[in-house]
N, C-alpha and C positions, 0 to 999 in steps of 0.2 A: 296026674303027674306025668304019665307018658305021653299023654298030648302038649304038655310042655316042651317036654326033652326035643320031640319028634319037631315043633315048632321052631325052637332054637335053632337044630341042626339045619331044617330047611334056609333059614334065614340067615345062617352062617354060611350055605351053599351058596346061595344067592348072591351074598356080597362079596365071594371068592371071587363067582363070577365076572360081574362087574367091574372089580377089580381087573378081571384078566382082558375084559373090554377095552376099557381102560388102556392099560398098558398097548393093547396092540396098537389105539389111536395116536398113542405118543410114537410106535415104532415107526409106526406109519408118516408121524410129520418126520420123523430123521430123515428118513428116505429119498420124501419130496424136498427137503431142506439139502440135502446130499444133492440130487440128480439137480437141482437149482445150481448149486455151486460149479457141479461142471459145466452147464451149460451159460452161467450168466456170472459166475466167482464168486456170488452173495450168500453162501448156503450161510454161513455161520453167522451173519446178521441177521437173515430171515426167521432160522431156531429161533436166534435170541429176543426178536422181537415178539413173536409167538409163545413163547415160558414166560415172557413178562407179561403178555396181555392178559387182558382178565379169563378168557377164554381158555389159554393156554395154562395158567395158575390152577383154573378148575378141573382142567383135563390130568395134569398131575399130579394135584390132590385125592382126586376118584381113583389114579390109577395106584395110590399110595408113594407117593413120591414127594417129597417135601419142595416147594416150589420158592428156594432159596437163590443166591445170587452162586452160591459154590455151585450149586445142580444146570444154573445157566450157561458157567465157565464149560461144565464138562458136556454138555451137551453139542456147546463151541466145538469144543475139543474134538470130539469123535466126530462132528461133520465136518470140520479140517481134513479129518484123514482120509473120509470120502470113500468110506469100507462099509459097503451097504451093509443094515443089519441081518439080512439074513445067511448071508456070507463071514459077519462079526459072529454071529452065535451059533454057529456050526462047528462040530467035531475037529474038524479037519482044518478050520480057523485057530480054533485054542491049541490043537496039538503043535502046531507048525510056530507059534507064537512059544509057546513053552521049551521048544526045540533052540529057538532061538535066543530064549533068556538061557540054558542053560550054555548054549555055545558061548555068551559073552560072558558068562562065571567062569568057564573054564579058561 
């Protein structure tokens, strides 16, 4: 029985893992879909053609990501804005972001 449990948990490690693989592959096409757009204006067609491909469907499926036409809009979406993700997912991105939804409540 504990070689069961012990098994599980590895195999649940595992596929954490992957998952987190995963996801860096996708951060990583933003990126290059991003630095595309400033250089050549295409970033948000290029994402979108990449989420559609088969390729791309399977990259965000593995990373746990439903590869739907909504998740292709927002993917648009954030390479419009052209706020590379490691700068998007930083401390000092969400504070200054949240500073600023409270300035327009106010």
């Amino acid at each position: 029985m504990k070689d069961f449990v012990d098994g599980t948990a590895f195999n649940n490690e595992q596929g954490n893992r992957a998952r987190k693989l995963f996801a860096a592959v996708v951060l990583a096409a933003l990126d290059d879909a991003i630095a595309d757009d400033k250089k050549y204006g295409n970033g948000p067609e290029q994402i979108a053609r990449w989420a559609r491909s088969r390729d791309g469907r399977e990259v965000l499926s593995c990373a746990g990501i439903d590869p739907n036409e909504r998740v292709v809009e927002g993917l648009m979406d954030f390479v419009g804005k052209g706020i590379r993700t490691s700068v998007a997912l930083s401390r000092e991105e969400s504070e200054r972001r949240h500073a600023a939804q409270q300035a327009e409540a106010a």
